[in-house]
N, C-alpha and C positions, 0 to 999 in steps of 0.2 A: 599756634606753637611758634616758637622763639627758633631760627635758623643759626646752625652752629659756624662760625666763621671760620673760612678756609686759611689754613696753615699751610704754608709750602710744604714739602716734605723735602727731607733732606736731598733725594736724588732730584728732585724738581730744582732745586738752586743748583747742584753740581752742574747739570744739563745747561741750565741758563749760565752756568759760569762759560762753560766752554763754548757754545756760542757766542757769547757776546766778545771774549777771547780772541776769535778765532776773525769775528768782525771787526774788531779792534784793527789786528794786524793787519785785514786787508785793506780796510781806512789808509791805515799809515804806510802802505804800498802802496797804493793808488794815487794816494794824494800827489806828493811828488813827482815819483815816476812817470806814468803816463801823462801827467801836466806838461811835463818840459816838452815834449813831439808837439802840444797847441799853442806853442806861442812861436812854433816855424816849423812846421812838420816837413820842409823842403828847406834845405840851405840855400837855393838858385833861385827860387823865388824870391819876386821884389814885391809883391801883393801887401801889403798891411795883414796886419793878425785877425782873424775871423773876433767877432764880436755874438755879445749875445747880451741883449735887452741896454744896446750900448754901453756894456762892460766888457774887457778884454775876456775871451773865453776862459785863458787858463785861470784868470780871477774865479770867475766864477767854477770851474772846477773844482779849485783850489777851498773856495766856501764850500761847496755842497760836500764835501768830504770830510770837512772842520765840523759842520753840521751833524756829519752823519755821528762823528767823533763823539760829541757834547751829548746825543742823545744816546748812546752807548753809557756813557760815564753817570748818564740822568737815570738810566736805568739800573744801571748799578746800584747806585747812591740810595734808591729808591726801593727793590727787591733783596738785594742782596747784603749789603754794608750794614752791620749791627753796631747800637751801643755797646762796647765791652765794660762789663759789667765788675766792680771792683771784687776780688774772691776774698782778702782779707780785712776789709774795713773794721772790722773789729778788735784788732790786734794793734798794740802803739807802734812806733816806727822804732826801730832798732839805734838811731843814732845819737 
């Protein structure tokens, strides 16, 4: 027998809207914010900026949140965001 393919259901997109929402927003706090304390989280210090895989940390902070962004907007793009569909195509244009 032939398997019927699964349809979000409406409340299943609403859910996933607000989620991804709500991770969006923490992205775009995080990004910045706590970034700026890793590139001198001491004023009095004279040490060099912590590194990581010899990139500056807040670099890399600052990517993995870009990251996490792009895959939000991926998932969007991909579950959520529909063709809208023209309702009148069959009616000429008024002008």
């Amino acid at each position: 027998m032939g398997s019927i393919p699964h349809t979000e259901s409406r409340q299943d997109k609403r859910v996933l809207t607000w989620v991804l929402s709500i991770a969006f927003v923490v992205a775009l706090v995080m990004g910045p914010g706590p970034g700026v304390y890793l590139v001198n989280p001491d004023p009095t210090t004279t040490e060099p900026a912590a590194t990581l895989m010899g990139m500056p940390i807040v670099y890399a902070w600052a990517l993995f949140w870009y990251a996490v962004m792009a895959v939000i907007v991926l998932t969007a793009y991909f579950k959520l965001w529909e063709d809208e569909k023209p309702q009148d195509q069959d009616k000429p244009d008024a002008t």
